[in-house]
C-alpha positions as CSV (number, residue, x, y, z in Angstrom):
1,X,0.0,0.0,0.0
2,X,1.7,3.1,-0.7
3,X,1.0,6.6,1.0
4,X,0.1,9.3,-0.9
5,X,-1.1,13.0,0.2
6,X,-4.7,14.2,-0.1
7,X,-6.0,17.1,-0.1
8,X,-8.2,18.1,2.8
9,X,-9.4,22.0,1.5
10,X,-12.9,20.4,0.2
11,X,-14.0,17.5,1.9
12,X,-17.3,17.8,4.3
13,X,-15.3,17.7,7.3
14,X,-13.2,20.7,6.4
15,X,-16.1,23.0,5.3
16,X,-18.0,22.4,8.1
17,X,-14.7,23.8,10.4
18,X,-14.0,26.9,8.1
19,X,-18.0,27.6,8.2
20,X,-17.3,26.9,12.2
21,X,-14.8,29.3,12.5
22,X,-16.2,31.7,10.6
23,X,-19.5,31.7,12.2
24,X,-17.5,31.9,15.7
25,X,-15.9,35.0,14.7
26,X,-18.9,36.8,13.1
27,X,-20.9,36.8,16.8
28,X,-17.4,37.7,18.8
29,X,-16.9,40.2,16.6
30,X,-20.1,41.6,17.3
31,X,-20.0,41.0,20.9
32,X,-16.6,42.9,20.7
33,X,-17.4,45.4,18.8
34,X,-20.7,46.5,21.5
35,X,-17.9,46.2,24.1
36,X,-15.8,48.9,22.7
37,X,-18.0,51.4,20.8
38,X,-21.9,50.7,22.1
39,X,-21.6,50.3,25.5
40,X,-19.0,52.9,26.4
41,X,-21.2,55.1,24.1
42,X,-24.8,54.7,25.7
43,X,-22.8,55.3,29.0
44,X,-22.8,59.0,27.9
45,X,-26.4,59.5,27.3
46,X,-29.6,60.5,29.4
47,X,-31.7,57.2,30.9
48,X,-34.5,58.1,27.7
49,X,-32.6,58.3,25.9
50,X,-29.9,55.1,26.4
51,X,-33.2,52.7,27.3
52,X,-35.1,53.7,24.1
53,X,-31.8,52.9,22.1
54,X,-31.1,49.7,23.9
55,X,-34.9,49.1,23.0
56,X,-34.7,49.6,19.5
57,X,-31.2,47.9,19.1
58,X,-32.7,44.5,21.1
59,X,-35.5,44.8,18.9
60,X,-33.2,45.4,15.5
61,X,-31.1,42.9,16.0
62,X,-33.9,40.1,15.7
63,X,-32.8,39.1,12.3
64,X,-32.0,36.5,10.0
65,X,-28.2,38.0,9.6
66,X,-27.8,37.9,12.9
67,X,-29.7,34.3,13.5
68,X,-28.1,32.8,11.6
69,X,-24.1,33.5,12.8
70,X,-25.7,33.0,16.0
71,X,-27.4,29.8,15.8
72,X,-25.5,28.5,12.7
73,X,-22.6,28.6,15.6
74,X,-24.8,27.0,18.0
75,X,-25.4,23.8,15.8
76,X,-21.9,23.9,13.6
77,X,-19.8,24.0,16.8
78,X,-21.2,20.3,17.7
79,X,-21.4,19.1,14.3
80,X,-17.7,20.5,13.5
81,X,-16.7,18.5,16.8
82,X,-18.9,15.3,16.3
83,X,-17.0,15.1,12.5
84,X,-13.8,14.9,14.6
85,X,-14.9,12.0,16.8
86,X,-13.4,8.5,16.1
87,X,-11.4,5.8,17.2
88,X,-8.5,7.6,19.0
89,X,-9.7,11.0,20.5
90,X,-7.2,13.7,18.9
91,X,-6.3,17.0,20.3
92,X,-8.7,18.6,17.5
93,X,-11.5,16.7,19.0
94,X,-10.8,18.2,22.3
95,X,-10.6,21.4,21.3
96,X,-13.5,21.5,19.4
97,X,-15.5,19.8,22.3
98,X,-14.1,22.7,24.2
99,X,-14.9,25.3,22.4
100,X,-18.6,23.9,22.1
101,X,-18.8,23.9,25.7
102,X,-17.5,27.5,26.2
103,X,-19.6,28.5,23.4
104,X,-22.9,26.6,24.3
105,X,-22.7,27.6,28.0
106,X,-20.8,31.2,27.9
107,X,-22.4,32.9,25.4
108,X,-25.6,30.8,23.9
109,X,-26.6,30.2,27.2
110,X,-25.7,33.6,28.9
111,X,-27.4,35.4,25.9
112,X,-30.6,33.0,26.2
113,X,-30.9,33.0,30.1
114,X,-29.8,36.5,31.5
115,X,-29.2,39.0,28.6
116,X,-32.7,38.1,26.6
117,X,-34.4,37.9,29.7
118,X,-33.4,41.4,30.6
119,X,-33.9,42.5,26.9
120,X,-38.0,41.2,27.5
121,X,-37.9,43.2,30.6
122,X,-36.6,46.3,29.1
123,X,-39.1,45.8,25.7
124,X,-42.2,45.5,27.9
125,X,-41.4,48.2,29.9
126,X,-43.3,51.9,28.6
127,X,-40.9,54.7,28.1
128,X,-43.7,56.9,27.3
129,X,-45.6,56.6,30.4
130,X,-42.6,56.6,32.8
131,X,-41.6,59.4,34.9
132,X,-37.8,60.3,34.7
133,X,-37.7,57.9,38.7
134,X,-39.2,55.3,36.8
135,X,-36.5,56.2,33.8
136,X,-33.7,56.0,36.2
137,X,-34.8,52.6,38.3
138,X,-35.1,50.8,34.5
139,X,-31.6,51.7,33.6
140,X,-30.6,51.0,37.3
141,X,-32.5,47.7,36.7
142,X,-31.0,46.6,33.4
143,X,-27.7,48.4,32.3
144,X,-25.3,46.9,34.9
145,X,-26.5,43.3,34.7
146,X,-26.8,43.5,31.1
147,X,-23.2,44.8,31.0
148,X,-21.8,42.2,33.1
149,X,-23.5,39.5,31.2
150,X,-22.6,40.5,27.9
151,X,-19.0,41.0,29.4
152,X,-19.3,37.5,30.3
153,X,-20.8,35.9,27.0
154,X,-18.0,38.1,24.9
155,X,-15.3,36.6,26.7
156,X,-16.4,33.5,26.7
157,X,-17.3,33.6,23.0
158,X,-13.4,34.9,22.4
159,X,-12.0,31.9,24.6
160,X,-14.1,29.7,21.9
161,X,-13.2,31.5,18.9
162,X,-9.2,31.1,20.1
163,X,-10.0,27.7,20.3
164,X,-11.5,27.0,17.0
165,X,-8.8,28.8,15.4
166,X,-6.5,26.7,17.2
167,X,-8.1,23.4,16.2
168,X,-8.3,24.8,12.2
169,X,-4.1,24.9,12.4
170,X,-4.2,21.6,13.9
171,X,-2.7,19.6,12.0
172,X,-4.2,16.6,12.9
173,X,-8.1,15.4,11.2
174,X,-9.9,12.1,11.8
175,X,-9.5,11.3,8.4
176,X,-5.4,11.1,8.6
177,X,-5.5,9.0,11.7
178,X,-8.1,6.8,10.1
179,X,-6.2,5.1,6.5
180,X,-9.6,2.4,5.7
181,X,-10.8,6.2,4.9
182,X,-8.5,7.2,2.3
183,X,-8.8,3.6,0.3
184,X,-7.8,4.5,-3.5
């Protein structure tokens, strides 16, 4: 049997780990990107004015650009990692595992269980009725939590990105350390 090289740039398994990583970055991009320019920013405007624009982002961002990087993470992260699964458990397995894990729990499940929640509070709550006390206790209410939650699920979603990346320059895919797969 003799050994010869193949090319990895198109097979399933590879697309689904470029379409991994890219997804991965897209959200911690965005996440990053609120860190440094729309948080810092709302922090310099009245109450009305930061808890109508945190109203209308929450609300804008509810779209299909932004669902899909979002969720296409949630299920290619798992997929990416169960492609990697086989007979001996590489280190590209593991890191991909990780990264689903970090992923999953620090940002899809930070995002779904403290930062939404807060986002339904703040949507529900009438900015033209409210009295500039009421104004105050919302953003009292939701700015800080919010902020330390998405500080949370940014980090996190960094952590999984570095992790990705790290499994993409592995070296190492099920289908080298599996020869019955490469049969001529």
């Amino acid at each position: 049997m003799t050994s010869r090289k193949t090319n990895h740039m198109f097979t399933f398994s590879y697309i689904i780990m470029i379409l991994t990583a890219v997804t991965t970055a897209l959200i911690s991009g965005l996440f990053y990107a609120w860190s440094c320019s729309v948080i810092p920013g709302l922090a310099r405007v009245s109450d009305s004015t930061y808890l109508e624009a945190m109203q209308q982002m929450n609300r804008a961002i509810l779209n299909p650009v932004f669902f899909l990087s979002f969720m296409g993470t949630v299920l290619l992260l798992p997929l990416c990692t169960y492609l990697q699964y086989g007979p001996v458990l590489s280190p590209l397995f593991w890191l991909l595992l990780l990264a689903s894990i970090v992923y999953l729990g620090g940002t899809f499940g930070v995002t779904m269980f403290g930062n939404v929640p807060l986002n339904n509070m703040l949507d529900a709550f009438n900015l033209s009725a409210a009295s500039v006390t009421d104004l105050a206790d919302m953003r009292i209410k939701f700015e800080q939590p919010w902020i330390y939650l998405h500080t949370i699920r940014t980090i996190a979603n960094v952590i999984a990105l570095i992790l990705v990346v790290m499994a993409c320059v592995s070296p190492t895919t099920v289908a080298e350390r599996i020869p019955l797969l490469h049969r001529p």
